[in-house]
MARBATOR-742219 format. One record per residue (C-alpha): residue number from 1; residue in one letter; x, y, z. Coordinates in steps of 0.2 Angstrom, whole numbers. Each point is the difference from the previous one (the first is absolute). Last residue first. Example, Ala and Ser with C-alpha at 12.3 -4.5 7.8 and 13.67 -1.06 7.14 Angstrom:
<recs>
  resi  resn      u      v      w
     2     S     68     -5     36
     1     A     -6    -17      3
</recs>
This chain:
<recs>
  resi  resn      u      v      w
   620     X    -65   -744    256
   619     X     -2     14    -14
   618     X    -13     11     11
   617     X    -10     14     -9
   616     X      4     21      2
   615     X     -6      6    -18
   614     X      9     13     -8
   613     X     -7     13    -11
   612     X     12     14      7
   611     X     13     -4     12
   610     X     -1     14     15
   609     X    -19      1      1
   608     X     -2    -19     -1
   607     X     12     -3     14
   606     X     -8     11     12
   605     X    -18     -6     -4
   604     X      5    -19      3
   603     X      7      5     14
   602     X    -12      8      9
   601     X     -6     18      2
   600     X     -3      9     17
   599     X      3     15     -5
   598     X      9      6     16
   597     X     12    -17      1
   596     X     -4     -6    -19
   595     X      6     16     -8
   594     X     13      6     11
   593     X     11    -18     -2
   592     X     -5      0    -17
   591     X      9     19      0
   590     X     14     -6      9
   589     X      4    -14     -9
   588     X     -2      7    -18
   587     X     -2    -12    -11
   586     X      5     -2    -17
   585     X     15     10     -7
   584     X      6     14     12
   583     X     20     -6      1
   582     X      1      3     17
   581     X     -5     15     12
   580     X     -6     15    -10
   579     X     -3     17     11
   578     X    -14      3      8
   577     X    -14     14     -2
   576     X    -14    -11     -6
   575     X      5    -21      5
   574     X    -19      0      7
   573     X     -7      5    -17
   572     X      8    -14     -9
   571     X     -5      1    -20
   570     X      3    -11    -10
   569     X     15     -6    -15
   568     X     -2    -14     -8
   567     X      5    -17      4
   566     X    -11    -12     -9
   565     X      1      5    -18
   564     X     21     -6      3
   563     X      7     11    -15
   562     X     18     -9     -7
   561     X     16      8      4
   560     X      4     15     11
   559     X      1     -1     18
   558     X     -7     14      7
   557     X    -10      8    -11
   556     X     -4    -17     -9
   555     X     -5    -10     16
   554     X    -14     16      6
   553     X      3     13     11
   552     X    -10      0     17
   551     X     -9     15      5
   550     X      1     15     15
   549     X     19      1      3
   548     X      1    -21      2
   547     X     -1    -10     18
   546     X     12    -14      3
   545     X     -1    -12    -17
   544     X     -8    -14     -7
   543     X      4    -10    -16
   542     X    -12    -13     -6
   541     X      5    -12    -13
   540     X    -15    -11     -6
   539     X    -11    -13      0
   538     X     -8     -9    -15
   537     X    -18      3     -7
   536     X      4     14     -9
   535     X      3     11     17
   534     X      4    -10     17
   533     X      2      4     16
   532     X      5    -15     12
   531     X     -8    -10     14
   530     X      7    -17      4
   529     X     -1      4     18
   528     X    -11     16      4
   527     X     -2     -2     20
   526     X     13    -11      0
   525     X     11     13     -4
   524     X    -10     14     11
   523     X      3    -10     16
   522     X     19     -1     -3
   521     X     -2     20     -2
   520     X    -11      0     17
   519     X     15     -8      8
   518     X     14     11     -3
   517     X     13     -4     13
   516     X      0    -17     -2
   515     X     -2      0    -17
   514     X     11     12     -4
   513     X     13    -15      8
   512     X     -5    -11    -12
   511     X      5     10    -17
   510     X      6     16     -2
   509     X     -4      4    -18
   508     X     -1     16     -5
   507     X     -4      1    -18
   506     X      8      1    -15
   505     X     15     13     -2
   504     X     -8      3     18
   503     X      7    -15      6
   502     X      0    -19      0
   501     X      5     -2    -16
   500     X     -9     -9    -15
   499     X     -2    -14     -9
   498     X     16    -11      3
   497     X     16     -6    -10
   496     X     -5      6    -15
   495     X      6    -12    -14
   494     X    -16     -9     -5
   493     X    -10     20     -3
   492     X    -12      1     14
   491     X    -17      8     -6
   490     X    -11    -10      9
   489     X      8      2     17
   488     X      3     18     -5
   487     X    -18      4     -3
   486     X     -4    -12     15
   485     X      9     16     10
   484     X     -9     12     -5
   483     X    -18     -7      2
   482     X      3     -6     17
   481     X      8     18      6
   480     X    -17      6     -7
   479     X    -10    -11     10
   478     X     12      4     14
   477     X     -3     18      1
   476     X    -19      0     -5
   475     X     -1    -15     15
   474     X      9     15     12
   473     X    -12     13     -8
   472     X    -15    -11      6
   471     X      8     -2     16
   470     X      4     18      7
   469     X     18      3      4
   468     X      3     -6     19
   467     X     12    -13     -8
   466     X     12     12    -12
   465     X      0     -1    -17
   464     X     15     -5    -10
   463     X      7    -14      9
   462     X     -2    -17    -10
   461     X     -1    -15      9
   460     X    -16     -4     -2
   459     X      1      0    -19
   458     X     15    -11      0
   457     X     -9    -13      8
   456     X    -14      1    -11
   455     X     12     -3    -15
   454     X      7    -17      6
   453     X     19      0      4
   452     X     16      3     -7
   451     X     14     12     10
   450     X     15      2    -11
   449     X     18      4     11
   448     X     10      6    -17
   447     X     20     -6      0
   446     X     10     11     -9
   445     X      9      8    -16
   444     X    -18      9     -1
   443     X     -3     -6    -18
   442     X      9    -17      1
   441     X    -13     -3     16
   440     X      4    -14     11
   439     X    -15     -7      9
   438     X     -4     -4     17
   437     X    -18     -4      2
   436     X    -12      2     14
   435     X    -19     -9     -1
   434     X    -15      4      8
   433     X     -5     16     14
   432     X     12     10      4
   431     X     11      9     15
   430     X     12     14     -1
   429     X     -8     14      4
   428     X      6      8     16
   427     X    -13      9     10
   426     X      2     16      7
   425     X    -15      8     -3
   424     X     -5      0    -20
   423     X      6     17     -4
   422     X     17      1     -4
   421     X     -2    -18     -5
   420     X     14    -13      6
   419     X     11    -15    -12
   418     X     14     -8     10
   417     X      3    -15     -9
   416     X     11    -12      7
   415     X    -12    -10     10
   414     X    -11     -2    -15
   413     X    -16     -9      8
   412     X    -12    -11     -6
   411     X    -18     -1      0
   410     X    -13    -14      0
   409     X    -18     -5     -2
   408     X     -2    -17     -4
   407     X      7     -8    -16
   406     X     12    -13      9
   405     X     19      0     -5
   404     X      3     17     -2
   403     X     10      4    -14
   402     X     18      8      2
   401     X     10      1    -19
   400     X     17     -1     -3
   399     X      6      5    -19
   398     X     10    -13     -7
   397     X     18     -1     -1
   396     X      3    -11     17
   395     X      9      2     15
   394     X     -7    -10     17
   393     X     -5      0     16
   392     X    -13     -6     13
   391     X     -4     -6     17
   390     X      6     15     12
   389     X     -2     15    -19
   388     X     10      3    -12
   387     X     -1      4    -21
   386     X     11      5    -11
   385     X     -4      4    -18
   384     X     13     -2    -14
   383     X      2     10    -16
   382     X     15     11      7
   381     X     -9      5     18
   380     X    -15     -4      7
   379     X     -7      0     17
   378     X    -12     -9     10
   377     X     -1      1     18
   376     X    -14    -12     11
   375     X     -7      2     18
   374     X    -10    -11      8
   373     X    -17      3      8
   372     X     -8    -11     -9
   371     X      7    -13    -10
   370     X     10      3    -16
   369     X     -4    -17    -11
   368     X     11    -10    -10
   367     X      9      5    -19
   366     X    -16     -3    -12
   365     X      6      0    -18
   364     X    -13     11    -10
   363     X     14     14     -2
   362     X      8     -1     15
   361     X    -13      0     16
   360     X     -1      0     18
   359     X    -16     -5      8
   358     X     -8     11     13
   357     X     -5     -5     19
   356     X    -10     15      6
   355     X      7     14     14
   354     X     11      5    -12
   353     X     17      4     -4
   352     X     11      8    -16
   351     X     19      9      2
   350     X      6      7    -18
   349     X     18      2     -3
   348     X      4     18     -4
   347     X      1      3    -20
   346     X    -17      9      2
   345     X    -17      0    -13
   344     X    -16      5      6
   343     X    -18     -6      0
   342     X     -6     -4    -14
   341     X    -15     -6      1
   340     X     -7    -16     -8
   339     X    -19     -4     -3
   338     X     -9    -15      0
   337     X    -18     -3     -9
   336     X    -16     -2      9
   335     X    -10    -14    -11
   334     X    -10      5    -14
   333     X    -16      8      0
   332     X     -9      3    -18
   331     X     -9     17     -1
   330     X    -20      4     -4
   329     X     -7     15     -2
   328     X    -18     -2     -6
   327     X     -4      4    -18
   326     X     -8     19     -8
   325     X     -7      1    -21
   324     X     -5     20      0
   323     X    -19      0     -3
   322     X     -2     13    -15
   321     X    -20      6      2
   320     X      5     17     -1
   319     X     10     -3    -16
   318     X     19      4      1
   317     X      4     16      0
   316     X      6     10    -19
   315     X     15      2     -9
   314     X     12    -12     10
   313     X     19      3     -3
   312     X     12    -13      5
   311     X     19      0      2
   310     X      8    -16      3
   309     X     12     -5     14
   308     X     12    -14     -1
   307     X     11     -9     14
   306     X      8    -15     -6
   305     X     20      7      2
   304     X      1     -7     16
   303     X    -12    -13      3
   302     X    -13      1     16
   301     X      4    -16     11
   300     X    -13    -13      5
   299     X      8    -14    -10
   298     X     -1     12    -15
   297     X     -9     15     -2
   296     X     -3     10    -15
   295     X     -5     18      0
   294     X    -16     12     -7
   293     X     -5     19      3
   292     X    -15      7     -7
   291     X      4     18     -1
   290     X    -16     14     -3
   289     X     -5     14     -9
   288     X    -19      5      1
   287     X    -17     -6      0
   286     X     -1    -12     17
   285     X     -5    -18      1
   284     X     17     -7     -6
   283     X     -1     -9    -17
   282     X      0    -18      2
   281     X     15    -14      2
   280     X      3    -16    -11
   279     X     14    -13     -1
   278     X     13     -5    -11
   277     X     17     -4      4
   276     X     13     -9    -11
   275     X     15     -6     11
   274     X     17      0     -8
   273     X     18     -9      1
   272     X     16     11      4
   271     X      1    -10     18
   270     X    -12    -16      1
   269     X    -18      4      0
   268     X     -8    -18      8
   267     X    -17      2      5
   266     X    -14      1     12
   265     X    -11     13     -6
   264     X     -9     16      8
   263     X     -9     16     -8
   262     X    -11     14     10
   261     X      5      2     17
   260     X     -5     15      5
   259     X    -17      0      5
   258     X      0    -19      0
   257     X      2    -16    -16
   256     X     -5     13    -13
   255     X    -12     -5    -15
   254     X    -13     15     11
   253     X      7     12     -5
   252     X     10     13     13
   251     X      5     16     -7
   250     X      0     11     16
   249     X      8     18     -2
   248     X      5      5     18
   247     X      3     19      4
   246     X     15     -6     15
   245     X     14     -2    -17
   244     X     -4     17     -6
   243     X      8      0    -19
   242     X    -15      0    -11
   241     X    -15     -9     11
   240     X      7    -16      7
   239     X      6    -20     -4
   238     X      8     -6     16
   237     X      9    -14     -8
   236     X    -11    -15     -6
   235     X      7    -16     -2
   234     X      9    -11    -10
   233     X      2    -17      8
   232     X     14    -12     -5
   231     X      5    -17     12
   230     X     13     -5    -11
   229     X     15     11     -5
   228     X     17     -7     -5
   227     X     12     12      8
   226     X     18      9     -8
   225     X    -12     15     -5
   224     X     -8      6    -18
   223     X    -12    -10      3
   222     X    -11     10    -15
   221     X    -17      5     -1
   220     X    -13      0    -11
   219     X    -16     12      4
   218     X    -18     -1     -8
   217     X    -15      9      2
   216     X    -19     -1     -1
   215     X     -8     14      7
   214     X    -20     -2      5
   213     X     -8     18      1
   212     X     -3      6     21
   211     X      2     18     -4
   210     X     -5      4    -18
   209     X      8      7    -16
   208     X     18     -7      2
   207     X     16     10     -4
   206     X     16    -14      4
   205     X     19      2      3
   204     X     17     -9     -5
   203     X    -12    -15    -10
   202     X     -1    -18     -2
   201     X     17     -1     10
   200     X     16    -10     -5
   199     X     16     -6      7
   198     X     -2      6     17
   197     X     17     -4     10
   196     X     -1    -11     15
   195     X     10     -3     16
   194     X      5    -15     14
   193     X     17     -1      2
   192     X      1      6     19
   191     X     10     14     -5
   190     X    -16      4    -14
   189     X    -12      0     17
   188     X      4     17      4
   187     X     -5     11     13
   186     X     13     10      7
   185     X      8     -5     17
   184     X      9     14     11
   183     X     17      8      3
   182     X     -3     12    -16
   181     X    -17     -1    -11
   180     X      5      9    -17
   179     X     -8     16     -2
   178     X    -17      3    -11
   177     X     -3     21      2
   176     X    -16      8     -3
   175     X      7     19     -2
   174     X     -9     14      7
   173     X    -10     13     -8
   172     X     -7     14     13
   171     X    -18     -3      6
   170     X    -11     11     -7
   169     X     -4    -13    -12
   168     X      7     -1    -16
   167     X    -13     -2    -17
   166     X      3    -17     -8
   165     X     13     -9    -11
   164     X     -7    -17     -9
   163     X     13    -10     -3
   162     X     -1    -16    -12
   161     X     21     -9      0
   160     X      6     -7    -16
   159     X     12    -16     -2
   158     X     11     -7    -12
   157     X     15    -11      4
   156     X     -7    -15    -10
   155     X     21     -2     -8
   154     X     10     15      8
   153     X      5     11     -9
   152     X     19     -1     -6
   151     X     18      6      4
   150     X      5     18      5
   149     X    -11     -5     19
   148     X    -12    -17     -1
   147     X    -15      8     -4
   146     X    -15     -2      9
   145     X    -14     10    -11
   144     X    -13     14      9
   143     X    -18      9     -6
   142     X     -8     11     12
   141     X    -18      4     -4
   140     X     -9     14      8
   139     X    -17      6      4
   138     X     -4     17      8
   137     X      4     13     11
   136     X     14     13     -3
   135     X     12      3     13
   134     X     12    -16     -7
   133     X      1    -14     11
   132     X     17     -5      9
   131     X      3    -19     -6
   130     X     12    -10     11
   129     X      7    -16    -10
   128     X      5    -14     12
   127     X      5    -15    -13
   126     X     -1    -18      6
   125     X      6    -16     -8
   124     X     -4    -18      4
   123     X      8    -16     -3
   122     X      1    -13    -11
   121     X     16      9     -9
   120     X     11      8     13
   119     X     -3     19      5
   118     X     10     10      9
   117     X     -6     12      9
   116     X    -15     16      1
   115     X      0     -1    -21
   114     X      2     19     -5
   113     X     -9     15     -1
   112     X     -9     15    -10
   111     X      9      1    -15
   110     X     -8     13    -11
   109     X      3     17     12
   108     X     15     -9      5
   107     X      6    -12     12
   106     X    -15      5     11
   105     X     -1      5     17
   104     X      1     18     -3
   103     X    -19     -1     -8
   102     X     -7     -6    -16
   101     X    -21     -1     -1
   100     X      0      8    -17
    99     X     11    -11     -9
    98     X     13      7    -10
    97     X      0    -14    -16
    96     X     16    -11     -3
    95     X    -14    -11    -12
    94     X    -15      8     -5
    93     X    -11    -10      5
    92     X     16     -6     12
    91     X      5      6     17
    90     X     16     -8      5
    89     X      2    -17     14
    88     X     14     -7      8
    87     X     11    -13     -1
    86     X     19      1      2
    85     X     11     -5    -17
    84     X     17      4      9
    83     X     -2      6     19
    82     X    -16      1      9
    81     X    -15     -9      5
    80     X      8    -15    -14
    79     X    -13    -12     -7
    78     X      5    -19     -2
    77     X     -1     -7    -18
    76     X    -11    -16     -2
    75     X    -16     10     -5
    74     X    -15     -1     12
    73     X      5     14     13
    72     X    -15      2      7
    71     X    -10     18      1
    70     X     -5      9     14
    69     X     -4     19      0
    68     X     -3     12     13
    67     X     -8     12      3
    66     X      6     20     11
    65     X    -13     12      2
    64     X      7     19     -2
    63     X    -11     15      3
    62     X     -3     15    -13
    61     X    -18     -4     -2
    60     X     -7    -14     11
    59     X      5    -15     -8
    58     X    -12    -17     -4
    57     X     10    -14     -7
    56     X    -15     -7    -15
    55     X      6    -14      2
    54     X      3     -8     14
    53     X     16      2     11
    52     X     12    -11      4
    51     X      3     -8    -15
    50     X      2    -15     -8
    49     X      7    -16     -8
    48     X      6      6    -17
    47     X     10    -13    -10
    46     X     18      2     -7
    45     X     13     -3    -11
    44     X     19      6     -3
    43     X      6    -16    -10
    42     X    -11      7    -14
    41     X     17     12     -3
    40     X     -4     18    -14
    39     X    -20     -1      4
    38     X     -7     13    -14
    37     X     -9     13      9
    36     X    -20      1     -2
    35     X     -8     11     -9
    34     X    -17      8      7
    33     X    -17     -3      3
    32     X      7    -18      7
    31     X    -15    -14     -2
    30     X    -16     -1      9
    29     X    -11    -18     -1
    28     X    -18      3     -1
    27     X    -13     -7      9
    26     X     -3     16     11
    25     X     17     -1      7
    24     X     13    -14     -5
    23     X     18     -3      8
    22     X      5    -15    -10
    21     X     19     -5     10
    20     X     19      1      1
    19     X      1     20     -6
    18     X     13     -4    -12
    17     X    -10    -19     -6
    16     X    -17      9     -2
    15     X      9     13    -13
    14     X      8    -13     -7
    13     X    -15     -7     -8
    12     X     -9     19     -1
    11     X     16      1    -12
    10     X     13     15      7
     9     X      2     17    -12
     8     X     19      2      0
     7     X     10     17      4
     6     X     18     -4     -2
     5     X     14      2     14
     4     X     13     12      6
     3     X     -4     -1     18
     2     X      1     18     10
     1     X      4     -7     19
</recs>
């Protein structure tokens, strides 16, 4: 794209109005150091959210690091990825520019990507731009406009990214790559309606003279999403030395409410409607450069889009007598919440019985009872469910549903499911714990079979470890296996017809009869009931894996998206000399396993090595 359009110098006023926010630095407000390009439509609008990476990116010379960059669409025209008018994003200062850290997976030498997918206004855009590092070390500035393709720039489309290139390694260069997740869940709370966009910051990065100074700063931010907010917390976010998530930076003042928690407000912050935040922090202890790292949190859940992180640097160490402000950990329990498991979906007529009397259910319309013993068939078939059993039948609509009619420890049974375990015996797995549903799915063009029932329940019923493994790594296992699967619980968007599946997409869940066969493993639920990993003071996904090549990856390197500070990558000296078996994010079973059978560690230990900074603490 080679726009035809005037040079115009841009007012500080509407300055502040393209970039969507003050951002100020030593008390004093920056403007453009060059001309900025006229804007052709204002129709084309946006906001900068983030990035994945903090300034300044740190590249070994010659090696590619790929960042990207979020902003929201927040004009009323939708942006094309490809196509007529696609969005993307050219070097400017000087405009059309060859940029130094250009590679073979740029447009051009002055273009270096485009918007990921379509974009429509309200929601939010991401760019992927890979940036291979010139040989010469040093301190860079790249600066970049979105421009909607031979038609106009892109109204607030500027940004700029800090890099600091340093000396290679011996290592050869690789390539840090951010891949789409495939068959599996990505974490995003912005499908649930819940996200935020930062309308303003008191400054993009801070230089301070002494480690523990009082910082006064401000944040505004936008509901950009379809839900009102009310419970509000900003928190702390795994604030470190530089770009090393496990060097902790600890900024703690005393005005906080915990160690990480550090403002909260009971208020009403409808979509597109703003909250003003101001709160304090101190310097980290340390001379040096460091990232204090900051996101909102509504009704327990961390808000898409909220996430900032702000580059600090220290001149000298805080005074010796500097008493750093500490609080006790505290959490609020609630009640055991419910999960529901997927547990496969079949056009054959389903055939349910159990040795407990369960209540028969259309919608909340009780039908009769389904006594024990006695066997029931449900099918469905052009919008209408069938269902039979000795004293019972009947069509209906609705989706059917089996509840036991007393709240004492029950299963069912699945007599049409034939569901083995190479290497679990012989055993057939086909009986839960709680409630069975029988659902419809437009998605899968049949019926689903959902399994809903207490979380703890679920936990004992998974099957990934075996019973004679040792028992700390077993409550390590299922601690961790909590933690993930509340995430989804928590997360559940109101169209998803379940959290998550009961294989190793998720976890494997094989629910009573694992029980019976693996005893210690029901042992190590109760053992840790209510118990989940949590970092910022709210729990957290926690993938695990079979056994890594000698060190776990972290989310990003897998995955892509957004940096999780507590999955990093470690090292797992019993894994040395195998190959990778799973994903390799999180934990390594195998290695745990090794670690607390011959080193004799405990849980706790386990899963605070494998999720940095987390705290293991029971929610119910």
């Amino acid at each position: 794209m080679k726009l035809s359009i005037f040079k115009s110098y841009f007012s500080l006023f509407v300055l502040i109005l393209v970039l969507g926010g003050v951002f100020i630095s030593n008390n004093q407000v920056q403007a453009l150091n060059f001309t900025a390009p006229t804007i052709r439509d204002t129709d084309y609008k946006a906001k900068y959210s983030s990035q994945s990476v903090a300034d300044p990116i740190v590249i070994e010379a010659g090696a590619t690091r790929e960042v990207i960059v979020r902003f929201k669409n927040a004009g009323t025209t939708t942006w094309n990825a490809s196509g007529n008018r696609y969005i993307s994003a050219y070097t400017v200062n000087n405009k059309y520019r060859k940029s130094q850290f250009n590679n073979n997976d740029w447009i051009d030498t002055t273009n270096p990507a485009k918007i990921s997918k379509t974009t429509k206004p309200g929601e939010i855009a991401e760019i992927k731009i890979k940036l291979t590092a010139p040989n010469k070390v040093g301190n860079y500035r790249e600066d970049f406009w979105l421009a909607a393709e031979n038609y106009s720039w892109v109204d607030g489309g500027y940004f700029y990214l800090d890099i600091k290139v340093v000396a290679a390694t011996t290592k050869p260069a690789t390539t840090v790559k951010s891949e789409e997740i495939k068959e599996t869940k990505e974490e995003t709370s912005a499908t649930s309606g819940v996200s935020a966009a930062i309308a303003m910051i008191r400054a993009r990065k801070l230089s301070l003279n002494q480690g523990g100074e009082e910082v006064d700063f401000k944040v505004v931010l936008e509901n950009d999403g379809q839900k009102t907010w009310q419970n509000i917390s900003w928190q702390e976010a795994g604030s470190s030395e530089n770009q090393d998530i496990r060097a902790i930076s600890n900024i703690v003042d005393d005005s906080w409410y915990s160690a990480t928690e550090i403002y909260q407000a009971n208020k009403i912050v409808a979509s597109k409607e703003m909250v003003d935040i101001n709160f304090s922090f101190r310097a980290p202890v340390k001379k040096g450069n460091h990232i204090a790292r900051f996101q909102l949190v509504v009704d327990g859940q961390v808000v898409s889009g909220s996430k900032f992180e702000l580059p600090i640097s220290v001149a000298m160490d805080a005074p010796a007598d500097y008493i750093v402000p500490t609080f006790i950990s505290s959490v609020k329990l609630i009640s055991e919440p419910k999960i529901r498991v997927g547990l496969f979906k079949s056009d054959v007529p389903l055939k349910f019985r159990s040795t407990f009397d369960y209540d028969v259910y259309v919608g909340g319309t009780k039908k009769g009872v389904l006594t024990d013993n006695t066997l029931a068939t449900v099918s469905y078939a052009n919008g209408v469910y069938t269902f039979k059993s000795t004293d019972l039948e009947f069509t209906d609509t609705g989706i059917v549903r089996f509840v036991p009619s007393q709240l004492v420890s029950n299963y069912f049974e699945i007599v049409s499911y034939d569901r083995s375990v190479s290497w679990k015996s012989g055993d057939n797995f086909n009986k839960y714990r709680g409630i069975l549903e029988y659902a419809y799915s437009p998605k899968s063009g049949m019926p689903y079979v959902i399994n809903e029932l207490m979380l703890d329940d679920y936990v004992a019923g998974i099957g990934e470890t075996s019973n004679g493994a040792a028992m700390e790594y077993i409550k390590a296992l299922l601690t961790a296996a909590r933690s993930y699967a509340y995430y989804y619980i928590s997360h559940a968007g109101e169209d998803d017809m379940f959290n998550v599946y009961p294989t190793t997409v998720d976890q494997l869940y094989l629910g009573y009869n694992s029980e019976v066969v693996m005893p210690r493993v029901a042992e190590a639920a109760r053992a840790t009931y209510g118990e989940m990993v949590f970092y910022g003071g709210v729990p957290v996904i926690t993938p695990y894996f079979g056994n890594s090549d000698g060190q776990t990856k972290t989310w990003v390197e897998v995955w892509g998206g957004q940096d999780k500070p507590w999955i990093q990558s470690v090292v797992c000296k019993y894994d040395e000399g195998k190959g990778l078996w799973g994903h390799g994010v999180g934990m390594s079973a195998a290695d745990a396993a090794a670690r607390a059978d011959k080193d004799g560690w405990d849980y706790q230990q386990l899963l605070k090595y494998y999720y940095t900074g987390v705290e293991v603490k029971k929610l119910y």
